[in-house]
C-alpha positions as CSV (number, residue, x, y, z in Angstrom):
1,X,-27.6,-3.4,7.1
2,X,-27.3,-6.9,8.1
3,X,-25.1,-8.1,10.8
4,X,-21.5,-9.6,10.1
5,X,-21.6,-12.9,8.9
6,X,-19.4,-15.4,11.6
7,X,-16.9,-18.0,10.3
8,X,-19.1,-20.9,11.4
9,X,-22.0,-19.3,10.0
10,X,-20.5,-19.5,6.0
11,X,-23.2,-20.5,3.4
12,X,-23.0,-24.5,1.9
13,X,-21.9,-24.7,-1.5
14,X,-25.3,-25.8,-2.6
15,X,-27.0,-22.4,-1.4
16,X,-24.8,-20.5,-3.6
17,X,-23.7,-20.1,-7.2
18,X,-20.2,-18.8,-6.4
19,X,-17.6,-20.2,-3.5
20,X,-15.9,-16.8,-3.6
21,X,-15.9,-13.0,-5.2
22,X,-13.2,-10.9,-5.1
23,X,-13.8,-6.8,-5.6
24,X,-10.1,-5.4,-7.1
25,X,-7.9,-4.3,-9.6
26,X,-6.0,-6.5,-11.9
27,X,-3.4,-5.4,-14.1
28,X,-1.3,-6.4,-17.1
29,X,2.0,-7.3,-15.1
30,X,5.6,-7.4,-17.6
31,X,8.6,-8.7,-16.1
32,X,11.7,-8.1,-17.2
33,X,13.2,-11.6,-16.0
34,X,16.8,-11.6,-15.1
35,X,17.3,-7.6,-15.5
36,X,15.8,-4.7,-14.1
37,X,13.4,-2.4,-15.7
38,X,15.6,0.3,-16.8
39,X,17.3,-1.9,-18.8
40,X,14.3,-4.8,-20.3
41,X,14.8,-5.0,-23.9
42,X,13.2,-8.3,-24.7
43,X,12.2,-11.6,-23.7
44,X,10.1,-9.8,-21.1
45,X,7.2,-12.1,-19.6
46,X,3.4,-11.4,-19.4
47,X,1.3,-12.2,-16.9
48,X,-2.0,-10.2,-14.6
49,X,-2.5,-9.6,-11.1
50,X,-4.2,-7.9,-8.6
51,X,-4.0,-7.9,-4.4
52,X,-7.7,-9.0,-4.1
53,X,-8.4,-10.5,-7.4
54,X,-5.0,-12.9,-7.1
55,X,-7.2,-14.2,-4.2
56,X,-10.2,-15.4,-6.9
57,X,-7.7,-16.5,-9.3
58,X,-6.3,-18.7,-5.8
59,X,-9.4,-20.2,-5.1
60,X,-10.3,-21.3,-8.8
61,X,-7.0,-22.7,-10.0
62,X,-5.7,-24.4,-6.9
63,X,-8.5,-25.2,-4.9
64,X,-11.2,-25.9,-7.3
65,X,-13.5,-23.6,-6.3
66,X,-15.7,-21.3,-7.9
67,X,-14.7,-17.8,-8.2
68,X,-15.7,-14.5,-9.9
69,X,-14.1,-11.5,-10.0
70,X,-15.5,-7.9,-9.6
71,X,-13.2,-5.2,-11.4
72,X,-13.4,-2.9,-14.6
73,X,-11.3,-3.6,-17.7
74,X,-11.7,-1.1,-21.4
75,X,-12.9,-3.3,-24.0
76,X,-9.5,-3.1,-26.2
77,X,-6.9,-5.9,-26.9
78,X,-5.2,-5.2,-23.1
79,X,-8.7,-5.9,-21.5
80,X,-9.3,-8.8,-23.6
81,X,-6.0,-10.6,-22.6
82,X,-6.7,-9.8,-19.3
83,X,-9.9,-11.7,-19.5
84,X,-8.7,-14.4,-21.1
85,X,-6.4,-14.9,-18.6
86,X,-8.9,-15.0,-15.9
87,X,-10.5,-18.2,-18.0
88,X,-7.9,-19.9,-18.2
89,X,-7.1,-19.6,-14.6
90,X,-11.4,-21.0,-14.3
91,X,-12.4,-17.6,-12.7
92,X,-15.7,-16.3,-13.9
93,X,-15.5,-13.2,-15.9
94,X,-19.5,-12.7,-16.3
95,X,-18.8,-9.6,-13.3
96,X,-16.4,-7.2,-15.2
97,X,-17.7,-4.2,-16.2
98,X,-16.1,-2.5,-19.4
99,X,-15.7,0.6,-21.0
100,X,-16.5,0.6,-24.8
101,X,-13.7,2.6,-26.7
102,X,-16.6,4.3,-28.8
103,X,-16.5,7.3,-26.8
104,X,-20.8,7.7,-27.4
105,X,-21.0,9.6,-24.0
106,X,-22.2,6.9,-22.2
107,X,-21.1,6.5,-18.5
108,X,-18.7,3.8,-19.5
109,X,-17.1,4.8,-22.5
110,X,-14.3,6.2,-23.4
111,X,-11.9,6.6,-26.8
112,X,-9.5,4.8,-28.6
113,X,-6.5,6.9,-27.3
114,X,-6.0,5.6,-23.8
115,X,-7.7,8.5,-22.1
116,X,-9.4,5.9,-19.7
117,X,-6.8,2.7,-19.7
118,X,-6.1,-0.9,-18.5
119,X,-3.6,-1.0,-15.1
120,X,0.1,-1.8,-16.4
121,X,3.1,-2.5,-14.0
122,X,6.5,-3.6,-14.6
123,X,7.7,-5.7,-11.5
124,X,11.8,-6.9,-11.8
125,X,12.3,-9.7,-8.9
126,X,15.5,-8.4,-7.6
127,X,18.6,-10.6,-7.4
128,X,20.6,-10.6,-4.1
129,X,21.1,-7.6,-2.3
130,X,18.9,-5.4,-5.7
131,X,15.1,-5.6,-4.6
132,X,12.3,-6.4,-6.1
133,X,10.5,-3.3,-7.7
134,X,7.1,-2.1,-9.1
135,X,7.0,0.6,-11.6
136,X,2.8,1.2,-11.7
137,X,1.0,3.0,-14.5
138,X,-2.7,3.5,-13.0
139,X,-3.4,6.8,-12.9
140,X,-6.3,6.9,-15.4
141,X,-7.3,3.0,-15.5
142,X,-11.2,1.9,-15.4
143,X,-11.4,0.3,-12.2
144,X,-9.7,3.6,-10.4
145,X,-13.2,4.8,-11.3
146,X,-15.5,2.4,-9.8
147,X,-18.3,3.4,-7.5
148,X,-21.2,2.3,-5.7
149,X,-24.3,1.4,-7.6
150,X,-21.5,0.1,-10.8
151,X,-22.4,-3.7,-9.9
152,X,-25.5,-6.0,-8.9
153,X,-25.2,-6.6,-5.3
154,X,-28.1,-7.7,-4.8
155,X,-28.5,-9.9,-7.7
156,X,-25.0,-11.3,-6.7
157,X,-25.4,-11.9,-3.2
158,X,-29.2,-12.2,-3.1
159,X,-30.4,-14.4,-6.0
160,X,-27.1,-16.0,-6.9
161,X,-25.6,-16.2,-3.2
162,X,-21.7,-16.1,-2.6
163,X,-20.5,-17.9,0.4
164,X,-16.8,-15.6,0.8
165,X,-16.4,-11.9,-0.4
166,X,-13.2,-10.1,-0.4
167,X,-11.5,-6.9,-1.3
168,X,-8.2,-5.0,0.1
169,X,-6.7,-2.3,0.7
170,X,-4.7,-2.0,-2.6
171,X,-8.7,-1.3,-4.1
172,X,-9.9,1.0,-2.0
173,X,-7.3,3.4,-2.1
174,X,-6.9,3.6,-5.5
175,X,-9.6,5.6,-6.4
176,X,-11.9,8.7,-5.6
177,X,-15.0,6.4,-4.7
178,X,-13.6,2.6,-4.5
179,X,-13.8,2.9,-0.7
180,X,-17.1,3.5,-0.8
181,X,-17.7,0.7,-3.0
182,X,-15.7,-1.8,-1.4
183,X,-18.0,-0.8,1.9
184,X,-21.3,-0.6,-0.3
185,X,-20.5,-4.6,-1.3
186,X,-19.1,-5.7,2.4
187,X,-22.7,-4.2,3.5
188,X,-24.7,-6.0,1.0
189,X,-22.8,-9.2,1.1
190,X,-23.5,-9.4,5.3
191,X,-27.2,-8.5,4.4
192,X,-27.3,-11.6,2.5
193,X,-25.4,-13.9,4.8
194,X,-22.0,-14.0,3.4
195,X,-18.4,-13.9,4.9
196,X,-16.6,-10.9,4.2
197,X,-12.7,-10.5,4.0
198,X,-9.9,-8.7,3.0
199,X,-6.3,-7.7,3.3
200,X,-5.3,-4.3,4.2
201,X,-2.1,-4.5,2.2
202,X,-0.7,-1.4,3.0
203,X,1.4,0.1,-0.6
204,X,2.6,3.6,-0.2
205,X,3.1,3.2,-4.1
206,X,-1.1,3.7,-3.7
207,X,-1.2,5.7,-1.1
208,X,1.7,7.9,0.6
209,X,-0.6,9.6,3.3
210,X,-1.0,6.9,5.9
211,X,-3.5,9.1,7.9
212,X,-5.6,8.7,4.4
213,X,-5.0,5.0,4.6
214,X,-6.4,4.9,8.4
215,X,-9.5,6.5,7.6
216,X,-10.8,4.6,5.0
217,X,-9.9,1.6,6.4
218,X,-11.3,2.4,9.9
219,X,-14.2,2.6,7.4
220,X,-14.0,-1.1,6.3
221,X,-13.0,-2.9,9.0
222,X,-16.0,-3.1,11.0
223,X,-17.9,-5.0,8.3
224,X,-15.4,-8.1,7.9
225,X,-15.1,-11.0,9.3
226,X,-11.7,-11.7,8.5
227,X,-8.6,-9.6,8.4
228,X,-5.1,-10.2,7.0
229,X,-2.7,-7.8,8.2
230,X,1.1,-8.3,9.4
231,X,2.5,-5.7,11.9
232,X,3.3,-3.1,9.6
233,X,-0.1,-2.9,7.9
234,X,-2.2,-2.6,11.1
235,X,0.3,0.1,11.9
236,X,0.3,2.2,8.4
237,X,-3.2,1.3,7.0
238,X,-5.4,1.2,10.7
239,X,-2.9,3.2,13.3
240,X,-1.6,0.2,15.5
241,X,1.7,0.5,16.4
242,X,3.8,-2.7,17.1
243,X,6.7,-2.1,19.8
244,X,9.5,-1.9,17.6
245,X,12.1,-4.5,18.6
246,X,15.3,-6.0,16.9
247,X,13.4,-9.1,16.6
248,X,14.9,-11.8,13.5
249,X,13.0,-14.6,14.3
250,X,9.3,-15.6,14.1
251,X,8.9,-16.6,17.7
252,X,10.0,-13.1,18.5
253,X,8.5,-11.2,16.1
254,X,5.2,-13.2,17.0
255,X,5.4,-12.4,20.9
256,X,5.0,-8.4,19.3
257,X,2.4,-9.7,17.0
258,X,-0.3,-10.9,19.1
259,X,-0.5,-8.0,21.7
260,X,-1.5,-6.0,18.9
261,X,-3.7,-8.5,17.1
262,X,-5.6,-8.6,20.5
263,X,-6.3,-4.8,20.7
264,X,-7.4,-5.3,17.2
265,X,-10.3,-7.8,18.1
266,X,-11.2,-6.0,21.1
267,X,-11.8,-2.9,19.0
268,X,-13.9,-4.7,16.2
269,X,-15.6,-7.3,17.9
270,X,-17.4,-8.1,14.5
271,X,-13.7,-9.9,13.3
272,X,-14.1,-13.8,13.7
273,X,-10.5,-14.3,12.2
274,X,-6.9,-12.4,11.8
275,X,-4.0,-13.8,10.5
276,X,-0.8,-12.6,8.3
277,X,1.9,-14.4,6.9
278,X,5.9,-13.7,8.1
279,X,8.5,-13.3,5.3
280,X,11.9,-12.4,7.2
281,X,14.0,-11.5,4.3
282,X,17.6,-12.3,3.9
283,X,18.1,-11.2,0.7
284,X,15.7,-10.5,-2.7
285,X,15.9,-14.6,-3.4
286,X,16.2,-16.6,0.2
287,X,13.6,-15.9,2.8
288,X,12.4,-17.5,5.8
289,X,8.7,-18.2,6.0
290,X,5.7,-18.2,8.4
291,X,1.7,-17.3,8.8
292,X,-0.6,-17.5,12.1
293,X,-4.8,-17.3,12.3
294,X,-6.3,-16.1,15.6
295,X,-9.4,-17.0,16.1
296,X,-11.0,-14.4,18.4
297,X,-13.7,-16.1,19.4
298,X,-11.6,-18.8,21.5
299,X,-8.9,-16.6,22.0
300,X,-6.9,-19.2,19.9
301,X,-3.6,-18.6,18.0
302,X,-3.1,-21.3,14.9
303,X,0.9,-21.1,13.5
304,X,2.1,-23.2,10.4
305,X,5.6,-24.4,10.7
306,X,7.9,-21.9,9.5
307,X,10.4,-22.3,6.6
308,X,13.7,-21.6,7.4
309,X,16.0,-20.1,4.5
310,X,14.1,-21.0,1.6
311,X,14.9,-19.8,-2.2
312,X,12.5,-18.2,-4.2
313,X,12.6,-16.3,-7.4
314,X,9.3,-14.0,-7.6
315,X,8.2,-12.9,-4.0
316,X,4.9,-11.1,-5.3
317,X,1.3,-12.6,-4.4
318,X,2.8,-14.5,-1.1
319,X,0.3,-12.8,0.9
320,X,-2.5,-13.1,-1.6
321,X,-1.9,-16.9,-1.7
322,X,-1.5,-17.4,1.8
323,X,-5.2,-15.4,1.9
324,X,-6.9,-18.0,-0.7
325,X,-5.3,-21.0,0.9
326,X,-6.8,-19.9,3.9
327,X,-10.1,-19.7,2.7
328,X,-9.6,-22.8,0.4
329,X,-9.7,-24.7,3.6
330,X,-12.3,-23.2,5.1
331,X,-14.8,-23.6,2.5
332,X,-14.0,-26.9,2.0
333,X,-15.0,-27.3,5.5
334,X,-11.2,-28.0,7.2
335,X,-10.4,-26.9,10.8
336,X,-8.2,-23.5,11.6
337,X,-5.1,-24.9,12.0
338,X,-5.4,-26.8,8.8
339,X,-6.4,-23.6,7.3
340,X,-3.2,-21.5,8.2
341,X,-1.4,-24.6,7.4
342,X,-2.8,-24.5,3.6
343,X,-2.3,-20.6,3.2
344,X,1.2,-21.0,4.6
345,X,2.1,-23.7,2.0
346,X,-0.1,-21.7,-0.5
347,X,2.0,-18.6,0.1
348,X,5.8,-20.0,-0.2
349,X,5.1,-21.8,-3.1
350,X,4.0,-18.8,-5.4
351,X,7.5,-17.2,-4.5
352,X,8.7,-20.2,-6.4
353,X,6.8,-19.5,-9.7
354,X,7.1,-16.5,-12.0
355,X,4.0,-14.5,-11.6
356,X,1.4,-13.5,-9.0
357,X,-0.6,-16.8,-8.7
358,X,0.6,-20.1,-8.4
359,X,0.0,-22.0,-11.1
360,X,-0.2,-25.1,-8.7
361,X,-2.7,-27.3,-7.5
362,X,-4.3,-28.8,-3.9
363,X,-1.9,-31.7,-4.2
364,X,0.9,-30.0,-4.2
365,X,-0.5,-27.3,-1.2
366,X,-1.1,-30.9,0.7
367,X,2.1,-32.1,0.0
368,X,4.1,-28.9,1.1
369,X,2.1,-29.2,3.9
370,X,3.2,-32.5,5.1
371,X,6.7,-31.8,4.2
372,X,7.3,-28.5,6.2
373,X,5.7,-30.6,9.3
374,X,8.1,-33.9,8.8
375,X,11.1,-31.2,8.4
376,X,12.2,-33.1,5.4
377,X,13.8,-32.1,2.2
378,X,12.5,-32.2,-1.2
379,X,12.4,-35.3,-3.0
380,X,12.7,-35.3,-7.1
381,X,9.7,-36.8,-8.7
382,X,10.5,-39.1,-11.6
């Protein structure tokens, strides 16, 4: 097992075939627009997501980078629009491992009647004081059955070469093995010199038992590099418990923050970075917005100005895009605080777009950049 890779220590483009690989679930996502799901008759819009391949689909679309994904899709009509929406988002797609629905007893097949199935969700928005809310159907989906030895690692890290790896903690609690997968690939990616991240992402949709959550995770986290994880996920997916104060703005609820980031780095000394975004939640469509990086090797706290009341109208993938902004800058060789300053931007401007990705692209992270520093308004283009 090779040591973890430090974030000065990240691969140059030209030693690798891919800039980033991201090991997750996607799923079909229908929203029901302006009602909620009880009551979506029509008009209901398509999209796909996933809490570690969003991250992939960040780095390709936005930043320009090259990105792969690592998940398993059934080879039916659902997995095929899934894949094609990977392409047009410029993600790689050679990774995915499918299912054939020939059901020839092979170890990835399966029938024609759904028995092993594509992810589905139904996310509504919310609208004022109703929030948002995921209805998940992923109880018998193909990637819930990944495991190690299911992927290449060694042909993907080794002779290929990735410079950034990440999974979550949506991925490795959705299944029987995935944990062990996810901590198969963070092992082979250090072996072969790459940075290894992920986002613990707490959902107790995917996993009610927190102690469950803990222990897998404890699992994880001492082969990253990288960890993205507000207050409330170190405290339900790793056990660290934030003081609990009636704190409503970010300078306060940062002064909690970092006492507990800094127990988290001196208990995994492997961690070059942690960092979250802030969302303080007024109501399901105006938020205020924030996101810091520690970097725990100087002991150094990087904050991106914070957003005060903005409106949005999808709140799903923030923390996903502030994840591949992140590492948008750092692989294009920017400095920390430009780095939270990107995944900050990154991350308020997917709440503004329907879906889990933004849709947007480095000119516009740049310019949101600049205009949250300056303080000023928004200016109509014409």
């Amino acid at each position: 097992m090779g040591e973890v890779v430090r974030i000065g220590s990240i691969k140059s483009a030209a030693e690798c075939r891919f800039d980033g690989a991201s090991l997750g679930e996607v799923m079909l996502r229908l929203d029901p627009r302006d009602v909620p799901t009880a009551r979506a008759r029509d008009q209901i819009r398509v999209s796909q997501g996933g809490g570690e391949t969003n991250v992939a689909c960040g780095l390709a679309y936005t930043f320009g980078l090259r990105s792969t994904v690592l998940t398993a899709l059934v080879q039916d009509t659902i997995g095929e629009n899934l894949r094609n929406q990977f392409r047009e988002l410029g993600v790689d797609t050679g990774q995915l491992l499918w299912w054939n629905t020939r059901n020839d007893g092979s170890k990835y097949s399966t029938d024609e009647k759904g028995t092993i199935c594509n992810g589905v969700n139904f996310t509504y928005n919310g609208r004022g004081v109703i929030p948002s809310n995921t209805t998940y159907y992923r109880g018998n989906t193909a990637s819930r059955l990944l495991e190690p030895g299911d992927f290449d690692f060694d042909t993907l890290f080794g002779s290929e070469g990735v410079r950034v790896f990440n999974t979550g903690g949506i991925f490795t609690l959705i299944g029987p093995r995935t944990a062990d997968l996810a901590v198969e690939a963070a092992q082979k990616a250090a072996l072969y010199g790459t940075f290894v991240t992920a986002d613990l992402n707490y959902r107790s949709k995917v996993e009610p038992s927190k102690e469950r959550a803990r222990e897998i995770n404890r699992k994880l986290a001492p082969h990253l590099g990288f960890l993205v994880g507000n207050d409330s996920d170190l405290a339900d997916a790793l056990g660290y418990e934030t003081p609990k104060t009636k704190a409503s703005t970010f300078e306060e609820w940062l002064d909690n923050y970092k006492a507990t980031v800094v127990r988290v780095a001196k208990d995994y000394p492997n961690l070059s970075l942690i960092g979250t975004q802030w969302r303080g939640a007024h109501n399901a469509d105006m938020i205020s917005w924030g996101a810091v990086l520690y970097d725990v090797a100087n002991a150094a706290w990087h904050v991106a100005p914070v957003r005060e009341h903005i409106p949005i109208i999808d709140r799903t993938g923030g923390g996903d895009s502030f994840a591949s902004g992140v590492l948008g800058a750092i692989l294009q060789g920017k400095d920390l605080q430009t780095a939270v300053e990107w995944g900050a931007a990154h991350g308020i401007l997917v709440q503004e777009i329907p879906g889990d990705v933004t849709m947007v692209n480095q000119k516009a992270v740049e310019d949101e950049v600049k205009r949250a520093k300056s303080g000023k308004g928004v200016k109509a283009v014409r």
